[in-house]
C-alpha positions as CSV (number, residue, x, y, z in Angstrom):
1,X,26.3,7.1,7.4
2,X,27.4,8.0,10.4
3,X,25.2,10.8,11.3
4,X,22.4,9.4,12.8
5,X,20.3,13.5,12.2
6,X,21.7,13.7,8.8
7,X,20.6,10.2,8.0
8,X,17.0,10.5,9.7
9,X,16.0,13.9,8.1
10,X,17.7,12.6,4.5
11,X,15.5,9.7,5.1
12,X,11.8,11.2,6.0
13,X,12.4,13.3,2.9
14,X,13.0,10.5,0.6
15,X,10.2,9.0,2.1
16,X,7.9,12.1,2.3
17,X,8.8,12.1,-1.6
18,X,7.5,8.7,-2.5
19,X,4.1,9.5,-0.2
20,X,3.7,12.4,-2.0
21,X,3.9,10.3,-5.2
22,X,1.8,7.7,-3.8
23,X,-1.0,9.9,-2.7
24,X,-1.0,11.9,-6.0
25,X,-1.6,8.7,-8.2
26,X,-3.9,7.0,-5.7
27,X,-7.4,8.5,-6.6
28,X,-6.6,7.2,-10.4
29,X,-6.5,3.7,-9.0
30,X,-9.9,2.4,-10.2
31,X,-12.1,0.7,-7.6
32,X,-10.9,-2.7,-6.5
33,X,-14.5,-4.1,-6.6
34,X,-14.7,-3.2,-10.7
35,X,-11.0,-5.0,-10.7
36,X,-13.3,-8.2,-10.9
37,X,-15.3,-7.3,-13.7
38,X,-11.9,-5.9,-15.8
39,X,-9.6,-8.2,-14.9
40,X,-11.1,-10.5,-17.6
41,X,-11.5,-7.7,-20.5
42,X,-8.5,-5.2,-20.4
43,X,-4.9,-6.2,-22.2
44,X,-1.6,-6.2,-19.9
45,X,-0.3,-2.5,-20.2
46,X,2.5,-3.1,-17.8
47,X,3.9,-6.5,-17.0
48,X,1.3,-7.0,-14.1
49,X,-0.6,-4.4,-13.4
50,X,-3.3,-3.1,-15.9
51,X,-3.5,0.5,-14.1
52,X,0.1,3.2,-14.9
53,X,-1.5,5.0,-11.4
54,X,-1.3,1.5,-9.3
55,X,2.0,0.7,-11.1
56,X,3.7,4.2,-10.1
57,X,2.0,3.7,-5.9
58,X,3.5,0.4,-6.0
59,X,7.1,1.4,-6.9
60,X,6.7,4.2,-4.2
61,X,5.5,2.2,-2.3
62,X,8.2,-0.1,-2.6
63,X,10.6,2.3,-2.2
64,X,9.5,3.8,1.1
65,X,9.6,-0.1,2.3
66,X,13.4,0.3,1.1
67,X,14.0,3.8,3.3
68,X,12.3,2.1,6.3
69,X,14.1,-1.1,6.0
70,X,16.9,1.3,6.4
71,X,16.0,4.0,9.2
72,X,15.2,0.0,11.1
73,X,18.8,0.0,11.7
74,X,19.2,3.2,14.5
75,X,16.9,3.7,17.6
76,X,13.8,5.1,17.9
77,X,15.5,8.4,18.8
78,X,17.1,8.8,15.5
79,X,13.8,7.8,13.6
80,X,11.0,10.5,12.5
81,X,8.5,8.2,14.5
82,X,5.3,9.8,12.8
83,X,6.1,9.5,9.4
84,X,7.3,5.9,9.6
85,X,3.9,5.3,11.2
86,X,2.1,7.0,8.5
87,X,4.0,5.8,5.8
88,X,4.0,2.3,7.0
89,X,0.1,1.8,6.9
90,X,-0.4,3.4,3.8
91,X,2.5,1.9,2.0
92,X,1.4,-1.4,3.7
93,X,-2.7,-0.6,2.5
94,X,-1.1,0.2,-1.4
95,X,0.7,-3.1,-1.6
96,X,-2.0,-5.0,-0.1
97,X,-4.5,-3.5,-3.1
98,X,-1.5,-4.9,-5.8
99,X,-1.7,-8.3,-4.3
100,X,-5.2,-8.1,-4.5
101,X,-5.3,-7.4,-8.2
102,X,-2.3,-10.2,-8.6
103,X,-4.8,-12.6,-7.2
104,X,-7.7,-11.3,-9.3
105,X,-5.2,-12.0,-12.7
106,X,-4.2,-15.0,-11.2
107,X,-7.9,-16.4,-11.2
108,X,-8.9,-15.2,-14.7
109,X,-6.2,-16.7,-16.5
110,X,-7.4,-19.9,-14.7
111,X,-10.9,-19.3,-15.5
112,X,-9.9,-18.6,-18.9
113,X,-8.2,-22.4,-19.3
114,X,-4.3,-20.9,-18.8
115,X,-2.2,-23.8,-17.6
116,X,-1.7,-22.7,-14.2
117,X,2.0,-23.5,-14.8
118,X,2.6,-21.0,-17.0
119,X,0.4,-18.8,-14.9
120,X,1.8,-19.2,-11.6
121,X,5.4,-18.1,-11.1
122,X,5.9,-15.0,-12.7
123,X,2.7,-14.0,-10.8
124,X,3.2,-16.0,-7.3
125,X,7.1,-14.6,-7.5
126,X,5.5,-11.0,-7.7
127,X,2.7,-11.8,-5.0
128,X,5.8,-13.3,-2.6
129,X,7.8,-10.4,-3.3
130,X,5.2,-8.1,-2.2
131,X,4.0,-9.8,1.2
132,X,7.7,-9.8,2.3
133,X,7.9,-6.1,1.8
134,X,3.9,-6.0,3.6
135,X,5.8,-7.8,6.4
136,X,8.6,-5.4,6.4
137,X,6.0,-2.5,6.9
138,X,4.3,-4.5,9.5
139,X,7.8,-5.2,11.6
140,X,8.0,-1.6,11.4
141,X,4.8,-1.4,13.0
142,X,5.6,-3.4,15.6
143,X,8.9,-2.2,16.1
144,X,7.2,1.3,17.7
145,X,4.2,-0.4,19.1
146,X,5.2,-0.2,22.7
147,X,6.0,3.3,22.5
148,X,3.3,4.4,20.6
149,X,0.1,3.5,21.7
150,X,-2.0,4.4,18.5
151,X,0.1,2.2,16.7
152,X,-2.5,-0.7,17.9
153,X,-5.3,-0.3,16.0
154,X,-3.0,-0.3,12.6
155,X,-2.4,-3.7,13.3
């Protein structure tokens, strides 16, 4: 688009969207330390994640890593700075928890004798595919670090 306004507010309201999704599901995301202890009892209901809530954060999340991937392309001036911020670290802390249950899956199936080759890729491909978004979050991050000095402790 050529209008950097139209493109920035059109943007922060896509994004504002999938926060507002994210936030709604998060408190039905059961605690990560019981994630241990379930990991090894519950059947797949989704085709990685036991949990609909963390499935529906982790497409929004993945979608506001899409918008921001985006809004990277114009200057800070044509970038709702705040929200980016604020959907960058929580977008960032959702994925983090769905490589951490990956990992958790990953390590029952080995525990319970699963030849780690038939384990491993569709589950590594998924982990990879979420740390390069994670990444993209944290570019973001960086990208408004000099101007904005809270930024820091984010990192």
């Amino acid at each position: 688009m050529t209008n950097i306004t139209f493109s920035s507010q059109a943007a922060t309201i896509h994004s504002l969207y999938h926060l507002t999704q994210l936030l709604i599901y998060r408190p039905f995301i059961p605690n990560p330390i019981s994630l241990n202890n379930l990991a090894l009892r519950l059947p797949t209901k989704s085709k990685f994640f036991y949990y609909p809530a963390l499935t529906l954060s982790i497409s929004a999340a993945k979608s506001c890593v899409r918008i921001i991937k985006a809004q990277r392309r114009f200057d800070l001036e044509g970038v709702h700075v705040l929200n980016l911020i604020h959907t960058s670290f929580l977008c960032a802390s959702t994925l983090l928890l769905g490589v951490w249950v990956l990992k958790i899956q990953q390590k029952a199936k080995k525990q319970k004798g699963a030849n780690i080759e038939d384990v491993k890729p569709p589950l590594a491909t998924q982990i990879e595919d979420l740390m390069k978004d994670i990444q993209v979050l944290v570019d973001a991050l960086e990208w408004v670090k000099p101007r904005w000095e809270f930024v820091e402790p984010f990192l």
